[in-house]
C-alpha positions as CSV (number, residue, x, y, z in Angstrom):
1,X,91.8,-102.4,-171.9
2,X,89.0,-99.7,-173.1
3,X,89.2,-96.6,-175.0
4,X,86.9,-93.4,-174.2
5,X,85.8,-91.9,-177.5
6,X,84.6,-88.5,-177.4
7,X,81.2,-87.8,-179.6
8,X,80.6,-84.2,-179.9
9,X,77.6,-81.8,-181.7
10,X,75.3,-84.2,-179.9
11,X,71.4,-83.3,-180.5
12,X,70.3,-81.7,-177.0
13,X,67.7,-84.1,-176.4
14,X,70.6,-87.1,-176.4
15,X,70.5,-89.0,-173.0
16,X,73.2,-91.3,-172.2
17,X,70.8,-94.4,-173.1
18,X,70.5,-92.8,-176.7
19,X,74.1,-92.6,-177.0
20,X,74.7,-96.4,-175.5
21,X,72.2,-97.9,-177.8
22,X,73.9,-96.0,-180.6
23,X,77.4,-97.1,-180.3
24,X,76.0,-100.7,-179.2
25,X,75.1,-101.4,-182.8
26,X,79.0,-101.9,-183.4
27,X,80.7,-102.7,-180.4
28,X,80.1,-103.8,-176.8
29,X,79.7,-100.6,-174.7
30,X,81.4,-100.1,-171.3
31,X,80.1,-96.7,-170.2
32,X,78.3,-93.9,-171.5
33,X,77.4,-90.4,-170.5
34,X,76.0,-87.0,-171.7
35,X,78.1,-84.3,-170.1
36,X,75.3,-82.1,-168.6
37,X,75.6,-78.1,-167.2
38,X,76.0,-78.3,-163.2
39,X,73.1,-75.4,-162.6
40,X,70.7,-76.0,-165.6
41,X,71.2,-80.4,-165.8
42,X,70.6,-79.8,-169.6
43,X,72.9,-81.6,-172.0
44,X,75.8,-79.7,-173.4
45,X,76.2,-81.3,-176.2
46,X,78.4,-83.7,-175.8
47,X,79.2,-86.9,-174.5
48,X,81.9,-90.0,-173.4
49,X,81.7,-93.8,-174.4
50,X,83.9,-96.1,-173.5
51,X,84.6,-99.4,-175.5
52,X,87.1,-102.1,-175.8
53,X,90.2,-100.8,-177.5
54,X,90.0,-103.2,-180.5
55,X,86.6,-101.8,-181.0
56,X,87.3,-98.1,-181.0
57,X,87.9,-97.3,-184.4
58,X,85.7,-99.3,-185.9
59,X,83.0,-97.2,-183.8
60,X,85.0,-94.1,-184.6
61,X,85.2,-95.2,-188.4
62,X,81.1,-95.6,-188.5
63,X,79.8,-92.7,-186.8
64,X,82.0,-89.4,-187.8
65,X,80.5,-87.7,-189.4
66,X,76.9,-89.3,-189.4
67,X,74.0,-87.5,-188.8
68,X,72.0,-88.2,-185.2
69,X,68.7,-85.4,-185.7
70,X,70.2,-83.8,-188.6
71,X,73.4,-83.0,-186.8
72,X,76.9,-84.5,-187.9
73,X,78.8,-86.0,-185.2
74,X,82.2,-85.8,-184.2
75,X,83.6,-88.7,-182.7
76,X,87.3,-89.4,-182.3
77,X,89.5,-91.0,-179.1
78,X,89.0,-88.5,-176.0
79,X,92.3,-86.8,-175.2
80,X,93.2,-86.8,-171.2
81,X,92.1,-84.0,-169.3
82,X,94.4,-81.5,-168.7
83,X,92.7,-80.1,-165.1
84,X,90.3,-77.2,-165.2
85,X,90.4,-74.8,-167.6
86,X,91.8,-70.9,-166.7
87,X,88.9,-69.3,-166.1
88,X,90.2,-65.9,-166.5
89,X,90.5,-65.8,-163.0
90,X,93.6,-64.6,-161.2
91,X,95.9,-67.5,-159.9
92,X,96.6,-67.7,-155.7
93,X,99.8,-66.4,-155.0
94,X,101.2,-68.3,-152.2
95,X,102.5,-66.5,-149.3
């Protein structure tokens, strides 16, 4: 099985290679992504890795906290998502 971690206040010039080769110093990496804006394709700030579950909090243990371009990270195990987020906009009544 594999764990997602989430890593968060991620410098904006991160790419998803950055963040691989980061977490690859302690663990085999499965996947890694920047989450990027839809319109603009700039970073947002933060990011997914995915690594084995035995790994994951010795990664988490190692890089919470550290700086990555003078900014601390926050990484922890990504919670599920829970579907899109209200936008403030007025649900569909169904007829």
């Amino acid at each position: 099985m594999a764990k997602t971690l989430y890593f968060g206040n991620l410098p904006w010039a991160a790419t998803s290679e950055d963040l691989h080769n980061a977490v690859s110093q302690y663990c085999e990496v499965i996947s890694a992504r920047i989450v990027t804006d839809r319109e603009t394709g700039r970073s947002r700030g933060f990011g997914f890795v995915e690594v084995p579950d035995e790994a994951a909090q010795l990664v988490i243990d190692a890089l919470n906290g550290a700086e990555w371009a003078g900014r601390p990270l926050t990484v922890n195990e990504a919670r599920p998502r829970d579907g899109r987020a209200n936008l403030g906009l007025p649900k569909k009544v169904q007829p």
